[in-house]
C-alpha positions as CSV (number, residue, x, y, z in Angstrom):
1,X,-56.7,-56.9,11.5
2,X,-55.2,-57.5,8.0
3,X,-52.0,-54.9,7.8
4,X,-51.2,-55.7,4.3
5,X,-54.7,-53.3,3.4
6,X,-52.3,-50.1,5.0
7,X,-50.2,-50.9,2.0
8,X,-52.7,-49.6,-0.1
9,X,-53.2,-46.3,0.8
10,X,-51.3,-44.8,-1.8
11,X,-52.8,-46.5,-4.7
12,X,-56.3,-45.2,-3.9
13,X,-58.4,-43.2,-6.1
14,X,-61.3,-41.4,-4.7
15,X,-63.4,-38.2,-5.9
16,X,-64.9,-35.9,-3.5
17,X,-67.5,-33.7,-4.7
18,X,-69.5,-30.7,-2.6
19,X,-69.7,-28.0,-1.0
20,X,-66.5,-26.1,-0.7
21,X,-65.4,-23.5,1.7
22,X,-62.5,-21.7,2.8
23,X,-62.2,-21.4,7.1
24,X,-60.2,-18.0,7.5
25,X,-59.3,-17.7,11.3
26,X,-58.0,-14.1,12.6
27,X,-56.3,-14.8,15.8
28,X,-55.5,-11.7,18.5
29,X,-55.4,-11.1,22.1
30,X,-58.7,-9.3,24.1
31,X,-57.3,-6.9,26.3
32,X,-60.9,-3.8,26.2
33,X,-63.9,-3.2,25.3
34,X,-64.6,-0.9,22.4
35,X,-65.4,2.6,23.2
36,X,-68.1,2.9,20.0
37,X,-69.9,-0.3,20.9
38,X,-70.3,-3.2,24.2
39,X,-67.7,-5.4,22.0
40,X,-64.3,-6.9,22.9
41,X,-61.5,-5.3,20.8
42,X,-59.4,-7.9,19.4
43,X,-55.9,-6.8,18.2
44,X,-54.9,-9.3,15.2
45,X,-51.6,-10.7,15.4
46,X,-52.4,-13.8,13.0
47,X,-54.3,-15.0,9.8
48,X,-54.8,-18.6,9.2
49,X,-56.6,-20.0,6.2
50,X,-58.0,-23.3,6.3
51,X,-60.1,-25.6,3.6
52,X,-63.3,-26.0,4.9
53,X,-66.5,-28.4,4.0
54,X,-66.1,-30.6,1.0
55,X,-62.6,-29.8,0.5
56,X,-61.6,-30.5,4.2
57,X,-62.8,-34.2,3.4
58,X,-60.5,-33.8,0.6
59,X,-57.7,-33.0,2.7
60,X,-58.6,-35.4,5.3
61,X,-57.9,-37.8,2.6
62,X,-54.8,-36.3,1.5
63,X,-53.3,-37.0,5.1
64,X,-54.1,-40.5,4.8
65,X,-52.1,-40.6,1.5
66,X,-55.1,-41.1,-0.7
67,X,-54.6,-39.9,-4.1
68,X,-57.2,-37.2,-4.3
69,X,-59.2,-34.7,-6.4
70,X,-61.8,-32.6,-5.0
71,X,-64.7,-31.1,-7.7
72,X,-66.7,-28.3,-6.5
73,X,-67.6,-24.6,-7.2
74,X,-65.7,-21.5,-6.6
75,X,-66.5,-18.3,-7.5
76,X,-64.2,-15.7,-9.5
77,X,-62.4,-14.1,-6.3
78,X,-59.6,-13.8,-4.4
79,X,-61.0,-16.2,-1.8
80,X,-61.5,-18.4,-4.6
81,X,-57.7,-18.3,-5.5
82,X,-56.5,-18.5,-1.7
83,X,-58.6,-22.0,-1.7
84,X,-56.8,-23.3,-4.5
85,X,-53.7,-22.3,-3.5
86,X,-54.6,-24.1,0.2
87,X,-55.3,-27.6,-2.3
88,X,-52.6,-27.3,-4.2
89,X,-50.0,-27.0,-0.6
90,X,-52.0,-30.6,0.2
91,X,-51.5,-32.6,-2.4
92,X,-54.9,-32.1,-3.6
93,X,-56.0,-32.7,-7.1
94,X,-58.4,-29.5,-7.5
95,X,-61.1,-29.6,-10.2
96,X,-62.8,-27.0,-8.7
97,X,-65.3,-25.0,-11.5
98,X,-65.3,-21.1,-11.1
99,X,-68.2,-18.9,-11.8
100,X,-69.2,-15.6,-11.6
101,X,-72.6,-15.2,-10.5
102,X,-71.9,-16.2,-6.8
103,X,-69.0,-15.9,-4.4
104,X,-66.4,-18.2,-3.1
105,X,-68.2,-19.9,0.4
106,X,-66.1,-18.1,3.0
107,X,-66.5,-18.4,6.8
108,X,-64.4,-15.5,8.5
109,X,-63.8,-16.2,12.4
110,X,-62.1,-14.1,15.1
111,X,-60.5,-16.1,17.6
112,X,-59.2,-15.0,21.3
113,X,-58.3,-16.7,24.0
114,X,-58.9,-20.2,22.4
115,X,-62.4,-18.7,22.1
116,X,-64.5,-17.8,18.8
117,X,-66.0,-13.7,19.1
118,X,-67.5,-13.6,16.0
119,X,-68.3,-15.3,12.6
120,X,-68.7,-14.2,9.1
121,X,-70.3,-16.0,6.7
122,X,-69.9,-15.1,2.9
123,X,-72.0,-17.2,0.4
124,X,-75.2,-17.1,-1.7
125,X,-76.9,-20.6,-2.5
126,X,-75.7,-21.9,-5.7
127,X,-78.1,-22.5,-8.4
128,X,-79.5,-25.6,-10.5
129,X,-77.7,-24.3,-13.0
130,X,-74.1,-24.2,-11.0
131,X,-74.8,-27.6,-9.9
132,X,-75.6,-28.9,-13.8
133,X,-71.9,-27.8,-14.1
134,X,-70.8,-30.1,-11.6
135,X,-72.9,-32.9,-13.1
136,X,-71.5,-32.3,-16.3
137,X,-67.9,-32.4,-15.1
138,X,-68.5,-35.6,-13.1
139,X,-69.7,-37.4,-16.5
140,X,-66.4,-36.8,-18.1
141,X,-64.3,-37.7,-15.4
142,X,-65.6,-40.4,-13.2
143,X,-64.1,-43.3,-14.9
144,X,-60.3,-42.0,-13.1
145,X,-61.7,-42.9,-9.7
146,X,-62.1,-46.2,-7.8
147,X,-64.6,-44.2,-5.3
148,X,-66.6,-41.3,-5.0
149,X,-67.6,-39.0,-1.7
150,X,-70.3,-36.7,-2.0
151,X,-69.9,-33.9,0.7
152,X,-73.5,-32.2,1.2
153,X,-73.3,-28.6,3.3
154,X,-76.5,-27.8,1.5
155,X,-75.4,-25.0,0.1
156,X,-76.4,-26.0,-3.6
157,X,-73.8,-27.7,-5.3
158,X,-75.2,-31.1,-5.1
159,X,-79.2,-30.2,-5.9
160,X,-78.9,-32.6,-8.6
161,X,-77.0,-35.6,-6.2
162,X,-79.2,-38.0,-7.3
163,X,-78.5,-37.8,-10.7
164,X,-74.6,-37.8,-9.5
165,X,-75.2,-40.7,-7.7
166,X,-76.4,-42.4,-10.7
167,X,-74.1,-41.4,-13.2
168,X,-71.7,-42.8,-10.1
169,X,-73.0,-45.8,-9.9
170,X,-73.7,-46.4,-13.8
171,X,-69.6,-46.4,-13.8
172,X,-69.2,-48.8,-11.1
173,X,-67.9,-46.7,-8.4
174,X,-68.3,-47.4,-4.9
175,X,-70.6,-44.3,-3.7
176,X,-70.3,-42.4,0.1
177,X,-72.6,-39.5,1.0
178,X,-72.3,-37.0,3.9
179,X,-76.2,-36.1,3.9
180,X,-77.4,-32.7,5.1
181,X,-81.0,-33.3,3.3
182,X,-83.7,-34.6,5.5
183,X,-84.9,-36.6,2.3
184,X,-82.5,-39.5,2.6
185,X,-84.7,-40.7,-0.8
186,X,-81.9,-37.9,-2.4
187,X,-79.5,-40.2,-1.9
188,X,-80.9,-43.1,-3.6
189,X,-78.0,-45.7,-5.0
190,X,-75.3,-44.8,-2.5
191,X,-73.6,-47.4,-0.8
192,X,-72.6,-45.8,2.4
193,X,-74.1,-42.5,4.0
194,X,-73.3,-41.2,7.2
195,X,-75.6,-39.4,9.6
196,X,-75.3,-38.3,13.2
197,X,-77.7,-38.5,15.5
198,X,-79.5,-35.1,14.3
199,X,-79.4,-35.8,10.6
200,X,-81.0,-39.1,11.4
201,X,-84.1,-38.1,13.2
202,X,-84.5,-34.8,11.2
203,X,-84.6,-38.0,8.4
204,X,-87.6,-39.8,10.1
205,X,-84.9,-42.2,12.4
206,X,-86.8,-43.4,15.4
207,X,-84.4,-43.2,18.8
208,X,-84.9,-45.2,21.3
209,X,-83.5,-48.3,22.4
210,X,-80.8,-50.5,20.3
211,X,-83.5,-52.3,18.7
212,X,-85.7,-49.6,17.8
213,X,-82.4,-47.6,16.4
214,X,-81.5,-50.7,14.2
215,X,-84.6,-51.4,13.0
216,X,-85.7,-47.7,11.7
217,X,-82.3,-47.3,10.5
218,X,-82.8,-50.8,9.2
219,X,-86.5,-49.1,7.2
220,X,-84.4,-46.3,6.1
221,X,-81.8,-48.0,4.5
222,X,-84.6,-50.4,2.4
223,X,-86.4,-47.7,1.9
224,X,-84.1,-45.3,0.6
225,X,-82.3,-47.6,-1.4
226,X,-79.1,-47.3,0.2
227,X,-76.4,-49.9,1.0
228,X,-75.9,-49.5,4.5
229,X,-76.0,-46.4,7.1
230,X,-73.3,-45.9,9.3
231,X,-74.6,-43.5,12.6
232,X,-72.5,-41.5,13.9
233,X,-73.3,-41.3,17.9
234,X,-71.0,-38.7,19.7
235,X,-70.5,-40.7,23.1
236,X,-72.1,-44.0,22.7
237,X,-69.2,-44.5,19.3
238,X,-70.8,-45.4,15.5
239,X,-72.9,-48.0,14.4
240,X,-72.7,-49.6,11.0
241,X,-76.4,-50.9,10.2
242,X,-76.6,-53.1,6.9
243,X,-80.2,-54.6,6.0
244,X,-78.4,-57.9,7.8
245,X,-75.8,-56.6,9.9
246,X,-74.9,-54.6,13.0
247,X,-71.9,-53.7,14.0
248,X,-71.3,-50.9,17.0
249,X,-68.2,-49.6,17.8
250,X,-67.4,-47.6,21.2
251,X,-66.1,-44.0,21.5
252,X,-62.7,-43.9,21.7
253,X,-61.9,-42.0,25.5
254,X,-60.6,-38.4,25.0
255,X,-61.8,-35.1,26.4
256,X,-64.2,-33.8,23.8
257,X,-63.3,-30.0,23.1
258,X,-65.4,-30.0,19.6
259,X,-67.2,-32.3,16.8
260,X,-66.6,-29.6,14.4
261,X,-65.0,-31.2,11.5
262,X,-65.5,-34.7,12.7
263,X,-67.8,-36.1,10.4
264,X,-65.5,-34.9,7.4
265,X,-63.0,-37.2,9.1
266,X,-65.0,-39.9,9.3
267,X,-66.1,-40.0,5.9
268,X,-62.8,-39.7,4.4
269,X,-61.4,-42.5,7.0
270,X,-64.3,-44.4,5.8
271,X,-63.6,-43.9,2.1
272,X,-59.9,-44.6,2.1
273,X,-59.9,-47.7,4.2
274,X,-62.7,-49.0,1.8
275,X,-60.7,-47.8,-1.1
276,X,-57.7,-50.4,0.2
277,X,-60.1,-53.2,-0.3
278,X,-60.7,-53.7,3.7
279,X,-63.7,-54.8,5.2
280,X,-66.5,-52.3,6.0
281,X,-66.6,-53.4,9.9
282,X,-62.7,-53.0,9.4
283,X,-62.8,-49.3,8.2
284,X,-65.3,-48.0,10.6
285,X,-62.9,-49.2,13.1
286,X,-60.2,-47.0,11.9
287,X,-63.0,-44.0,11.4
288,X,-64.2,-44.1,14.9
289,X,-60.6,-44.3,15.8
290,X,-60.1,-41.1,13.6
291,X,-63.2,-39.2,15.1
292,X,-61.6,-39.8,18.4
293,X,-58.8,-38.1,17.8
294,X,-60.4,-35.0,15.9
295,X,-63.0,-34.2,18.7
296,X,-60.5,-33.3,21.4
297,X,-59.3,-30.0,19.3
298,X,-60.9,-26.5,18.8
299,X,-62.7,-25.4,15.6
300,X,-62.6,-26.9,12.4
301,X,-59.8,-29.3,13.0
302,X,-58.4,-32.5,11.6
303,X,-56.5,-34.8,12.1
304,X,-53.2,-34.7,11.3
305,X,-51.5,-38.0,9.6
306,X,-48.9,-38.3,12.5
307,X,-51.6,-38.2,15.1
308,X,-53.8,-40.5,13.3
309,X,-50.4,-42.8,12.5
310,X,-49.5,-42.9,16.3
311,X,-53.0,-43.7,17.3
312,X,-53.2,-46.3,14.8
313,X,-49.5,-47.6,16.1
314,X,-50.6,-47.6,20.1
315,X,-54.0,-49.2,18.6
316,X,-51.8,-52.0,16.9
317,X,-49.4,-52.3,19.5
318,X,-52.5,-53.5,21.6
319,X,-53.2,-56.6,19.5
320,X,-49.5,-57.2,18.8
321,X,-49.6,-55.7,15.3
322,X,-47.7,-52.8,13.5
323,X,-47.6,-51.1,10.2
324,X,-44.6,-49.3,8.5
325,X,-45.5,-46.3,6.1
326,X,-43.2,-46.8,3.1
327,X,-40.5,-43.9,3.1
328,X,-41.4,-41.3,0.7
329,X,-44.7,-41.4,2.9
330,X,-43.4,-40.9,5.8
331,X,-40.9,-37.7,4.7
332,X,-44.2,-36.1,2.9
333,X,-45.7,-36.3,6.9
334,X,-42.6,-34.9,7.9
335,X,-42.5,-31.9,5.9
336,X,-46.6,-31.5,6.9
337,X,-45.2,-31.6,10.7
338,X,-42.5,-28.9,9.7
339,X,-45.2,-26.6,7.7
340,X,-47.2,-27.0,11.3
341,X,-44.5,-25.3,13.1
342,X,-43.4,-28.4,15.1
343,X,-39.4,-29.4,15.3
344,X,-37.8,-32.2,13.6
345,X,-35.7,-34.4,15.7
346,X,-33.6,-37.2,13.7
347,X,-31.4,-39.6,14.9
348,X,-29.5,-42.8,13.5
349,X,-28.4,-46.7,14.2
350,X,-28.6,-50.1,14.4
351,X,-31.1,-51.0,17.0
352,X,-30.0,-54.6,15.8
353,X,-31.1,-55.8,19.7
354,X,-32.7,-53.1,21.2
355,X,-31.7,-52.7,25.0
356,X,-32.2,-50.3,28.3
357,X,-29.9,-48.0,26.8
358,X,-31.6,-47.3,23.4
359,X,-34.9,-46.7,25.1
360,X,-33.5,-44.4,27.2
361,X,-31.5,-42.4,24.6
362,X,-34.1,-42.4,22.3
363,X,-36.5,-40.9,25.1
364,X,-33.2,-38.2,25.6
365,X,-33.5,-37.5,22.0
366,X,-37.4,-37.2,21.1
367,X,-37.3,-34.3,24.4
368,X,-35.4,-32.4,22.0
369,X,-38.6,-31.5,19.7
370,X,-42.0,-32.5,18.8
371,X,-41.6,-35.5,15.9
372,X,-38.3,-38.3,16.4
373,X,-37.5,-39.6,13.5
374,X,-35.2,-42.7,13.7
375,X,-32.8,-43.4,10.4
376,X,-31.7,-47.3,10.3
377,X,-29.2,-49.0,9.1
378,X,-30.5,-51.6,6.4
379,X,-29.3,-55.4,7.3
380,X,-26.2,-55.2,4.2
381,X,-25.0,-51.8,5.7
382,X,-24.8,-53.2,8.7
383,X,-23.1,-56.7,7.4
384,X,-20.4,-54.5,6.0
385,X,-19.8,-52.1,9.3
386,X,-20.1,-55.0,11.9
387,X,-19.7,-58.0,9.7
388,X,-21.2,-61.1,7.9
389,X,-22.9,-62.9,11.6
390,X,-24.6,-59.3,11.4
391,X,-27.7,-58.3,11.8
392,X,-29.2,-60.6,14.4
393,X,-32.8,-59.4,13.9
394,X,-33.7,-58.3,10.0
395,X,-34.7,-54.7,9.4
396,X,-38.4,-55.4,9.3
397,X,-38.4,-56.6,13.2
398,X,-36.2,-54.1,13.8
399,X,-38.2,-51.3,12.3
400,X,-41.1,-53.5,14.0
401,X,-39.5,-52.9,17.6
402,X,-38.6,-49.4,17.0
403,X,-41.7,-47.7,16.0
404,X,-43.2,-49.5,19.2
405,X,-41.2,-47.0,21.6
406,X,-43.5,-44.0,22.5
407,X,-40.5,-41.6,21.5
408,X,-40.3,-42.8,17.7
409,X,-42.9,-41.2,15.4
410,X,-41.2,-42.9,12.4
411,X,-38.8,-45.2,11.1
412,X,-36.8,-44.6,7.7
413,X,-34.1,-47.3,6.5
414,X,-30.9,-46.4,4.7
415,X,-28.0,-48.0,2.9
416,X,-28.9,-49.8,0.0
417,X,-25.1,-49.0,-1.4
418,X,-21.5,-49.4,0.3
419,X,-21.3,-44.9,0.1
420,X,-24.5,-44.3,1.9
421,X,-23.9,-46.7,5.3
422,X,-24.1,-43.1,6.9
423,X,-27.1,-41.3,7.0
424,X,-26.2,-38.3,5.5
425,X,-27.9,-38.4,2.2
426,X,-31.0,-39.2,4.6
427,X,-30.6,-36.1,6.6
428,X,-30.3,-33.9,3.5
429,X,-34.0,-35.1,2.7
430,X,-35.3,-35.0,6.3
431,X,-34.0,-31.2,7.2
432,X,-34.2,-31.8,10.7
433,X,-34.1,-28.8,13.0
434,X,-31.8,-31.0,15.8
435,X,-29.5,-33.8,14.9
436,X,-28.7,-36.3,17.7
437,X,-25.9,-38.7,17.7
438,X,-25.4,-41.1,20.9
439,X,-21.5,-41.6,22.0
440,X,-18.4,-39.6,22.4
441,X,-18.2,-38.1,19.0
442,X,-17.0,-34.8,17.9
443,X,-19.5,-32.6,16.7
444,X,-17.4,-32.6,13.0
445,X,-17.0,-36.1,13.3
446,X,-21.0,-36.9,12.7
447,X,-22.4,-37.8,9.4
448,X,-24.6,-34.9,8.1
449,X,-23.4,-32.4,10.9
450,X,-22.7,-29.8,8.4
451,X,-25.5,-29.9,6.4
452,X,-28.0,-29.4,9.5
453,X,-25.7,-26.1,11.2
454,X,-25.6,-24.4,7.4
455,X,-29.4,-25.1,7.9
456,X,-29.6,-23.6,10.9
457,X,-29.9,-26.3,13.2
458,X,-28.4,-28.0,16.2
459,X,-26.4,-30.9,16.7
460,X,-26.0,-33.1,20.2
461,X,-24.1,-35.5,21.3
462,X,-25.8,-37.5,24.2
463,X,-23.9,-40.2,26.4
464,X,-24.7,-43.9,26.3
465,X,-25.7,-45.7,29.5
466,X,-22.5,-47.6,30.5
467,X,-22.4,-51.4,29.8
468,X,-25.7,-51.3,27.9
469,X,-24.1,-52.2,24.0
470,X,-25.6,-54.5,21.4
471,X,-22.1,-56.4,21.5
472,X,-22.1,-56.9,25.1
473,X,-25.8,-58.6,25.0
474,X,-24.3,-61.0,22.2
475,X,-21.2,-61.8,24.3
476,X,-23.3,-62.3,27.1
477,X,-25.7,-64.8,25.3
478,X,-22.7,-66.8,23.5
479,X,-20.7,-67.1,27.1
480,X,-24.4,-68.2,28.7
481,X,-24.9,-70.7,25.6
């Protein structure tokens, strides 16, 4: 697999357009029934708000560091403004249109016990005249976008898709659709849609054996006018079916607790990848590796950029590959981890030849939290603290053999100038909640100590294992040589 297409991410473009819905989840214990009715009583101790449908594709996106903007309808509400206000904390473009004639989609769920008691649905099916806004708005902006995902939860937005589709295609944008009609002819001119299994025989797709799957999906697809379908198959993986080409791809192995949400990460795995300029065959393979990942939670999850990243790194590691997300990248993932509640380790070095000691002190220092970030030294910082024969190995293999351990989740270089060969600048952008430092320092004596404790923080000093030094391996190889 090409690595130079994960470069891209950050210069893609992509519209999605849909159905949009704000997931509110009220989360309390069960502990009685109630006396007025055979219900369980749920005290509330939580609210969570969540973007839901079209805009979760959006935010799917938005984790893969797609530049995104998500067009849809809203209506004139508070549930309206709390979706907005969701986009805006994701780096979402929003273009949503409000209205007054119908409400805000909301669904309302009380959670307990990892279980769902009850759900409440608030929507009314928008109109042909709510979706002729959309339509409208598409026409004047659709020439900012590279690509363009229609998200269908048949709720009305999209009555008028194929006229979307067109004015899509008339501006020579690459086109995805998530279908809900069973008239696949609806979607007429798109280049990719994705169906699961239920979508595809409530379409008139044949199941049976491989050959009878290809070729109806095979009639579909020619029929239809589409591109190419890509079926989505729970257990037996995806298949991408062109009118020449089959390519299947094999679930990925995890405990499946719930598909909700999976197609949305599919579609906008599907999308970005496609948007880098990589291979169909290619970005199904990362999508199936996404819906992998997304099926083993509860509700209408997603996946989260550092899960998908460390996937995508264990994936990579298996072929002998690796990618490294540029900086700013990686502290925007950081500060998602942080909103998500989970604790910021960061540590700092060298690693110019990593040895049994580093692994295990960077095993010592990742059991401190949930995310390990690792700052290193950039090769001139670390010419000018352990001289010019310095660094053996340059700071992409280094980075390289870092983000390999288990215990890294990400790798950020400093000291591009003579006054930042510490890290503390660094740490003033990571805000970790524990700074580690290997060695026999003094808590005052480490580089960004301060900062971190009037944050809050900790700060630990762990030992190195004894005789295990970057120097002594060189000694060792010049006295062998």
């Amino acid at each position: 697999m090409d690595l130079s297409y994960f470069n891209r991410l950050a210069s893609s473009k992509i519209l999605v357009v849909g159905d949009v819905m704000l997931d509110r989840y009220w989360h309390g214990d069960t502990g009685r029934i109630s006396p007025e009715a055979p219900v369980p009583v749920v005290k509330v101790s939580g609210l969570e708000d969540k973007a839901g449908g079209a805009a979760n594709v959006a935010k799917n996106i938005a984790h893969l560091d797609g530049k995104v903007s998500l067009l849809g309808i809203i209506g004139d509400d508070d549930n309206g403004q709390s979706l907005e206000a969701l986009l805006k904390s994701e780096n979402i473009d929003s273009r949503l249109i409000r209205q007054q004639e119908a409400p805000t989609i909301a669904k309302m769920r009380v959670i307990s016990r990892h279980q769902q008691v009850v759900r409440l649905d608030l929507e009314e099916r928008f109109s042909e005249a709510h979706s002729t806004l959309l339509l409208n708005q598409l026409k004047a902006i659709v020439s900012e976008f590279d690509l363009v995902v229609f998200s269908d939860y048949n709720k009305g937005s999209l009555h008028l898709i194929s006229e979307m589709i067109a004015v899509a295609k008339n501006a020579g944008k690459t086109v995805l659709v998530d279908p809900k009609s069973k008239q696949l002819a609806d979607y007429r001119g798109a280049d990719f849609i994705t169906p699961n299994l239920t979508e595809f025989k409530a379409a008139g797709g044949v199941i049976g054996d491989e050959e009878i799957i290809t070729q109806s999906a095979r009639t579909i697809v020619a029929e239809c006018g589409l591109g190419a379908m890509l079926l989505t198959r729970s257990e037996q993986g995806m298949s991408l079916i062109t009118p020449n080409e089959k390519h299947d791809f094999a679930a990925q192995v995890h405990e499946v607790s719930d598909v909700t949400g999976a197609g949305d990460t599919v579609i906008a795995t599907l999308a970005v990848m496609l948007s880098t300029g990589m291979p169909a065959s290619q970005a199904v393979e990362i999508a199936n590796i996404a819906a992998g990942l997304v099926v083993a939670k509860l509700g209408a999850a997603t996946v989260s950029p550092e899960e998908l990243s460390a996937k995508l790194t264990q994936y990579l590691r298996d072929t002998g590959e690796q990618y490294q997300a540029p900086a700013e990248e990686v502290l925007h993932h950081i500060e998602l981890a942080r909103q998500r509640g989970e604790t910021i380790v960061f540590t700092n070095g060298c690693f110019d030849i990593l040895h049994a000691g580093h692994v295990r002190y960077l095993a010592q220092a990742k059991a401190r939290g949930d995310k390990l970030v690792v700052g290193l030294n950039n090769d001139e910082s670390i010419s000018r603290l352990k001289g010019a024969t310095r660094p053996v190995n340059p700071l992409d293999e280094r980075a390289t053999v870092i983000s390999a351990l288990a215990s890294v989740d990400w790798v950020i270089p400093f000291g591009l100038e003579a006054e930042n060969d510490t890290p503390a600048k660094l740490i003033e952008r990571v805000k970790p909640d524990v700074l580690v430092k290997g060695g026999d320092y003094k808590v005052s004596e480490i580089a960004g100590a301060d900062f971190v404790l009037a944050s809050g923080g900790k700060v630990e000093v762990l030992e190195f294992v004894n005789g295990c030094s970057t120097s002594n391996v060189i000694k060792k190889i010049q006295s062998d040589g």
